[in-house]
Backbone and ligand atoms as CSV (ligand in chain L), in Angstrom:
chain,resi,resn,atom,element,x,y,z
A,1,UNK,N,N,-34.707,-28.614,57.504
A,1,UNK,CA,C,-33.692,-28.266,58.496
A,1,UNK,C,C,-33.274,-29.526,59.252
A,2,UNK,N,N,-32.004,-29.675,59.316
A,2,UNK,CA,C,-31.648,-30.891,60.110
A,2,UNK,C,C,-30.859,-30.605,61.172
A,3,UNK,N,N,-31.983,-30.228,62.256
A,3,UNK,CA,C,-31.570,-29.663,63.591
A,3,UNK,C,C,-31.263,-30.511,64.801
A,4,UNK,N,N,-30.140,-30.716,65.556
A,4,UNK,CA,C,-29.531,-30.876,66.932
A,4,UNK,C,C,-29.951,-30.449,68.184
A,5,UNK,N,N,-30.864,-30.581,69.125
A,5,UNK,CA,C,-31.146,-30.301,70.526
A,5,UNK,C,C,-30.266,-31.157,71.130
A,6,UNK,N,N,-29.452,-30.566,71.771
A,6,UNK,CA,C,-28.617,-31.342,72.743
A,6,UNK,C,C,-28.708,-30.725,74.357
A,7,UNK,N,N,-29.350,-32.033,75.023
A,7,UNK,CA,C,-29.891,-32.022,76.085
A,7,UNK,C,C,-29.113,-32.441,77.184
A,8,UNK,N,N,-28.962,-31.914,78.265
A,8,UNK,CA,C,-28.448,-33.196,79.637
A,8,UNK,C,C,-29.571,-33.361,80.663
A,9,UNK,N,N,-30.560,-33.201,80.166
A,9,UNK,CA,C,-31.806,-33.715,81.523
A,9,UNK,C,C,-32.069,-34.666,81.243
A,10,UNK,N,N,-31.799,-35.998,81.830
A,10,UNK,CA,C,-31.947,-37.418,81.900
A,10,UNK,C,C,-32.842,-37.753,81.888
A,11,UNK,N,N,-33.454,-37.098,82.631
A,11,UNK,CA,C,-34.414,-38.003,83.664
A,11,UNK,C,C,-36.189,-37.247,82.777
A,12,UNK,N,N,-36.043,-36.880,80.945
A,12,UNK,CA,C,-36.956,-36.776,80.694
A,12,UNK,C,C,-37.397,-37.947,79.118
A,13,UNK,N,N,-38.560,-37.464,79.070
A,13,UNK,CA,C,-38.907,-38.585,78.489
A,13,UNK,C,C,-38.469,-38.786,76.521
A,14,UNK,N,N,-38.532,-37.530,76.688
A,14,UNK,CA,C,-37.417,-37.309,75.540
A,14,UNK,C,C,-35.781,-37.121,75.089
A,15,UNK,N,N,-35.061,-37.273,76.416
A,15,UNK,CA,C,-34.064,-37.846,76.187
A,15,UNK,C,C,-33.187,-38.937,75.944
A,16,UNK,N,N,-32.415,-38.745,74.945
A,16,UNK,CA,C,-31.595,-39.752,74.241
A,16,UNK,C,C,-30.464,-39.660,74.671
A,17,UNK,N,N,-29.706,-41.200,74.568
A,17,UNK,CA,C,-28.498,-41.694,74.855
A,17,UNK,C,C,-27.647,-40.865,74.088
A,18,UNK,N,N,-26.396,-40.188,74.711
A,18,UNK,CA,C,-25.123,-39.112,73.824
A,18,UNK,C,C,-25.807,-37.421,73.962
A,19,UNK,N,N,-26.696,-37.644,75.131
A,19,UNK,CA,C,-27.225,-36.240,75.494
A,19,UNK,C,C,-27.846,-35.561,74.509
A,20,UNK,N,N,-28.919,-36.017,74.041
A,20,UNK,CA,C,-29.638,-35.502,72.536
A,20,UNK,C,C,-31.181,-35.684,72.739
A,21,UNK,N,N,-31.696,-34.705,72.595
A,21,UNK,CA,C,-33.220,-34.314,72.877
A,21,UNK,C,C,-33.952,-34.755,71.322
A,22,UNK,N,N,-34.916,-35.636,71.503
A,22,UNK,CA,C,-35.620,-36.283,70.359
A,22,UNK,C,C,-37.152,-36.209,70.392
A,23,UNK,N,N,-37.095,-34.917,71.021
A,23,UNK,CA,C,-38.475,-34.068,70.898
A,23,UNK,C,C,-38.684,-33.578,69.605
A,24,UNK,N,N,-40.080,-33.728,68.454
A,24,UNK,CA,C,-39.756,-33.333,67.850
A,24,UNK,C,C,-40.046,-31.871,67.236
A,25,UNK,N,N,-40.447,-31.013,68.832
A,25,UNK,CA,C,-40.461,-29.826,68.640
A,25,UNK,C,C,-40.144,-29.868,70.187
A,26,UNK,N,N,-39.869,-28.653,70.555
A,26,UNK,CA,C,-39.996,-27.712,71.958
A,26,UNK,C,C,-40.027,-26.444,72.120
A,27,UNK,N,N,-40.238,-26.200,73.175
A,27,UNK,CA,C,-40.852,-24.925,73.422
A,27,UNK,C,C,-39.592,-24.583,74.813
A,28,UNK,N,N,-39.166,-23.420,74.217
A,28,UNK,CA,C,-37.895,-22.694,75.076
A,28,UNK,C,C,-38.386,-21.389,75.516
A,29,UNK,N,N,-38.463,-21.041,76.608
A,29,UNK,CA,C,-39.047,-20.144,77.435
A,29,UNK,C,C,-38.208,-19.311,78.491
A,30,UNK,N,N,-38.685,-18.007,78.696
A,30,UNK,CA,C,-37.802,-17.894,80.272
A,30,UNK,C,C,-38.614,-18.428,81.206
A,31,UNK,N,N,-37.812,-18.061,82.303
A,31,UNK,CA,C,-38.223,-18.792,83.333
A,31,UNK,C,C,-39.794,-18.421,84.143
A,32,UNK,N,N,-39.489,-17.395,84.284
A,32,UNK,CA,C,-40.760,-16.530,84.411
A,32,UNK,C,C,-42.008,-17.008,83.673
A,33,UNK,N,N,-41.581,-17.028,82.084
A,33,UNK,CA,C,-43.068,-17.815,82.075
A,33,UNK,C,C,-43.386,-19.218,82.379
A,34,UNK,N,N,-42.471,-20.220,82.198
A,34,UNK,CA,C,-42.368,-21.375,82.510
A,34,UNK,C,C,-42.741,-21.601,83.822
A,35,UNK,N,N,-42.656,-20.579,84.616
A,35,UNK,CA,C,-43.160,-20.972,85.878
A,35,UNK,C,C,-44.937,-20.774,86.355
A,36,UNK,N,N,-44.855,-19.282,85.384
A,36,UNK,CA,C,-46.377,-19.189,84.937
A,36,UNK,C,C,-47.407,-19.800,84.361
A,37,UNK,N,N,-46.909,-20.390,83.728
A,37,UNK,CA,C,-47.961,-21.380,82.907
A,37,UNK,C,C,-48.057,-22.675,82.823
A,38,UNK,N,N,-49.334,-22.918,82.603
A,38,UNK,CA,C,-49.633,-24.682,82.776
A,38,UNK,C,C,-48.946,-25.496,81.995
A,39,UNK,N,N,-48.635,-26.526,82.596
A,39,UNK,CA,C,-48.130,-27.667,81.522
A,39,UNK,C,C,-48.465,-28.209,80.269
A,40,UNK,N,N,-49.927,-27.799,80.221
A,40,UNK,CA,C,-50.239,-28.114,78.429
A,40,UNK,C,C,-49.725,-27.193,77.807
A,41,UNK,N,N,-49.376,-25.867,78.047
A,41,UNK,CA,C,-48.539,-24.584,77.340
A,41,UNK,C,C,-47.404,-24.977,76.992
A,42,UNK,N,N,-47.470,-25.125,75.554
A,42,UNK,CA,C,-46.585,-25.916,75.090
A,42,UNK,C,C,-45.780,-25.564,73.481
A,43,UNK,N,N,-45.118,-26.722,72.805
A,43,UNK,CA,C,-44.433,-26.131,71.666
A,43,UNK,C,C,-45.818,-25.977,70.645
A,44,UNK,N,N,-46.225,-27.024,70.503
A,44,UNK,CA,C,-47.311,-26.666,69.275
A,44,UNK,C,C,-48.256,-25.392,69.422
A,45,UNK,N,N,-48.577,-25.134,70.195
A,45,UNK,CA,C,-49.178,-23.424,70.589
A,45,UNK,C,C,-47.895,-22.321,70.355
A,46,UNK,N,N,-46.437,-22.837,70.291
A,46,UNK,CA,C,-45.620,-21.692,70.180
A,46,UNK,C,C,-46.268,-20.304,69.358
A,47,UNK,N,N,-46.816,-20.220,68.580
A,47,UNK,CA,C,-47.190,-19.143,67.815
A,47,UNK,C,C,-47.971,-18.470,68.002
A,48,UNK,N,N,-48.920,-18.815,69.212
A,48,UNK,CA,C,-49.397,-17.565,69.726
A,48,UNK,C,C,-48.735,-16.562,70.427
A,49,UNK,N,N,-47.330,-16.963,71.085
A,49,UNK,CA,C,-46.767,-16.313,72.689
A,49,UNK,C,C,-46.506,-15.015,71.623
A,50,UNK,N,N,-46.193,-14.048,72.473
A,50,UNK,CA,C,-45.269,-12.884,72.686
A,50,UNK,C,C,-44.196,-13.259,72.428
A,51,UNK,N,N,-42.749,-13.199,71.842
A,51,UNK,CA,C,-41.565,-13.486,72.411
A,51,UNK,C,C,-41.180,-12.657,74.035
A,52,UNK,N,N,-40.070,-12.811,75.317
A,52,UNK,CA,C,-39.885,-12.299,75.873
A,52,UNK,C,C,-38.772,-12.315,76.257
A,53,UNK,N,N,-37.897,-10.892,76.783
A,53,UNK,CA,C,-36.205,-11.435,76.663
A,53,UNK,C,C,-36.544,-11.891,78.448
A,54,UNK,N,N,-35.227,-12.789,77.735
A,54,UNK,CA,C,-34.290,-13.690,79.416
A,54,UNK,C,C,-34.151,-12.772,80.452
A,55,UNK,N,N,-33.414,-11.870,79.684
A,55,UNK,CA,C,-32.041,-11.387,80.259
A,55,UNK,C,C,-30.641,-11.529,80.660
A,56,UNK,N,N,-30.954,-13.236,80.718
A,56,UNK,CA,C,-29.775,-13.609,80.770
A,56,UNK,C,C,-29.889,-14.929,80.607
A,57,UNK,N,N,-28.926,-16.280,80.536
A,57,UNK,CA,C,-29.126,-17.392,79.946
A,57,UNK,C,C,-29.620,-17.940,81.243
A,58,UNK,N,N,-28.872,-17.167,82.588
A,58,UNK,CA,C,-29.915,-18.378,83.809
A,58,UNK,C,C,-31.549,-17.865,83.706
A,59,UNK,N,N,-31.999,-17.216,83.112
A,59,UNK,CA,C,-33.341,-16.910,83.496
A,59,UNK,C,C,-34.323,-17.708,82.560
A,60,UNK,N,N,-33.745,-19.165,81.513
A,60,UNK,CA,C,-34.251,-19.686,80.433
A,60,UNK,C,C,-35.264,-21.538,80.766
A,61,UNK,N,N,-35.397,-21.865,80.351
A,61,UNK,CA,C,-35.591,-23.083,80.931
A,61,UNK,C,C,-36.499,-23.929,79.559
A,62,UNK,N,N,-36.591,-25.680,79.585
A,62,UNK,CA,C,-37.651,-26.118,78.839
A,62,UNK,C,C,-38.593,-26.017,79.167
A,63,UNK,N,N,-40.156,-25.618,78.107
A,63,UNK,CA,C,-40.972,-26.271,78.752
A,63,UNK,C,C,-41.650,-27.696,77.912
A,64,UNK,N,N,-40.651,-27.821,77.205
A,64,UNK,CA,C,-41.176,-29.131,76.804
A,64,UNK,C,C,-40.664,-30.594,77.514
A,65,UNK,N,N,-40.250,-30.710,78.400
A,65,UNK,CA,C,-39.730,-31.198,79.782
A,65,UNK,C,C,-40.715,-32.335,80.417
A,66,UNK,N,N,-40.899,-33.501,80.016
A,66,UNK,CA,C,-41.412,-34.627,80.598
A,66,UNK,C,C,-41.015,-35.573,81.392
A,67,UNK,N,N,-41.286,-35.595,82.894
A,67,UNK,CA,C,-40.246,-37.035,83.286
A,67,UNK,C,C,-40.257,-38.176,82.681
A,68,UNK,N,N,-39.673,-38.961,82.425
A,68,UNK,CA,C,-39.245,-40.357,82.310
A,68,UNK,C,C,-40.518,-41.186,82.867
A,69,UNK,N,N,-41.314,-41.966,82.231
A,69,UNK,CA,C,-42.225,-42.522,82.984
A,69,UNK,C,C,-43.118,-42.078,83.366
A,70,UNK,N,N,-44.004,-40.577,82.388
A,70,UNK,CA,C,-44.914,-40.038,82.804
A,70,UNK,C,C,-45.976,-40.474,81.793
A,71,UNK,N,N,-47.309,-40.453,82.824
A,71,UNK,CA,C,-48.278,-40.739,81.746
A,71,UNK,C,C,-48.834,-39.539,81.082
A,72,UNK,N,N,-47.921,-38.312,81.136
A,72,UNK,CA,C,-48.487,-37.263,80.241
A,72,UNK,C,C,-47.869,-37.104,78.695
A,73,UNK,N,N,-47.274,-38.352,78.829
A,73,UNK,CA,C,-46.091,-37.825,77.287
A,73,UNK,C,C,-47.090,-37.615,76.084
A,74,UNK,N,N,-48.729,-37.340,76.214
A,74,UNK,CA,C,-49.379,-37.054,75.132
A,74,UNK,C,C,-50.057,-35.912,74.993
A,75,UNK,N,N,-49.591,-35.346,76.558
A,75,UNK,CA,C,-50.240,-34.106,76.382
A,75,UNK,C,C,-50.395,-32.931,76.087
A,76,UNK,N,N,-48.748,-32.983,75.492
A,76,UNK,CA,C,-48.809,-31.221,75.013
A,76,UNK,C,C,-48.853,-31.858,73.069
A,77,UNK,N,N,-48.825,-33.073,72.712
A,77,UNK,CA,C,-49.070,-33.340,71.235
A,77,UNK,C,C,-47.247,-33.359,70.661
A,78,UNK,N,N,-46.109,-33.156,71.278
A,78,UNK,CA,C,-45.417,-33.287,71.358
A,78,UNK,C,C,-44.540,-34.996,70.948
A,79,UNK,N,N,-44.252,-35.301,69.910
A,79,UNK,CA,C,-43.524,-36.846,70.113
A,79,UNK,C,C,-42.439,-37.001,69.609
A,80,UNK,N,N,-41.550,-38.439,70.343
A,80,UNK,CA,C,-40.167,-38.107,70.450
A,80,UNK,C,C,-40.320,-38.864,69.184
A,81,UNK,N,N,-38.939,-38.581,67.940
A,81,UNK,CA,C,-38.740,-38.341,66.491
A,81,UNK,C,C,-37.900,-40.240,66.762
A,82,UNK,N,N,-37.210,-41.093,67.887
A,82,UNK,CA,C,-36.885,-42.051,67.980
A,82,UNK,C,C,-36.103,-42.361,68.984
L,1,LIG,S1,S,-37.796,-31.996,75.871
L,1,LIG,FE1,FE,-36.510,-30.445,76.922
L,1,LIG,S2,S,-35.803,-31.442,78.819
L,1,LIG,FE2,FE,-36.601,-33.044,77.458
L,1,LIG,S3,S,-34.812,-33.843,76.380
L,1,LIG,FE3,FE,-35.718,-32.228,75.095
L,1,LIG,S4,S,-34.667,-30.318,75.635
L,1,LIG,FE4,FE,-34.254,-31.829,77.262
């Protein structure tokens, strides 16, 4: 599959120049759980979750979401593709 994430959060550690996410997985969540769960809860565990609906597109969020300059960019096993 030669898939496109196109991102506008700057200010993470997997974003690329032309607004393009070079994560080479993530984990898309609602918000609700994203707010629930720890930061190692992540894409490579995706296959345990439940799926759960939104309800709507504001209720969605990343959680594969690293700032810029964090020393966690190893912790969910997550790496950017370039
Ligand atoms: S990991 Fe999430 S927040 Fe970071 S660039 Fe990719 S889609 Fe955007």
């Amino acid at each position: 599959m030669n898939q496109h994430i196109h991102c506008i959060v700057n200010d993470c550690h997997y974003y690329a120049t032309g607004n393009k996410c070079v994560a080479n997985e993530i984990l898309v969540a609602t918000d609700n759980f994203g707010a629930t769960q720890p930061d190692n809860v992540d894409a490579t565990m995706a296959k345990q979750y439940t799926p759960q609906q939104a309800g709507n597109c504001i209720e969605t969020c990343c959680k594969t979401y690293v700032p810029k300059g964090s020393k966690k960019t190893i912790a969910d096993n997550v790496t950017k593709m370039s």
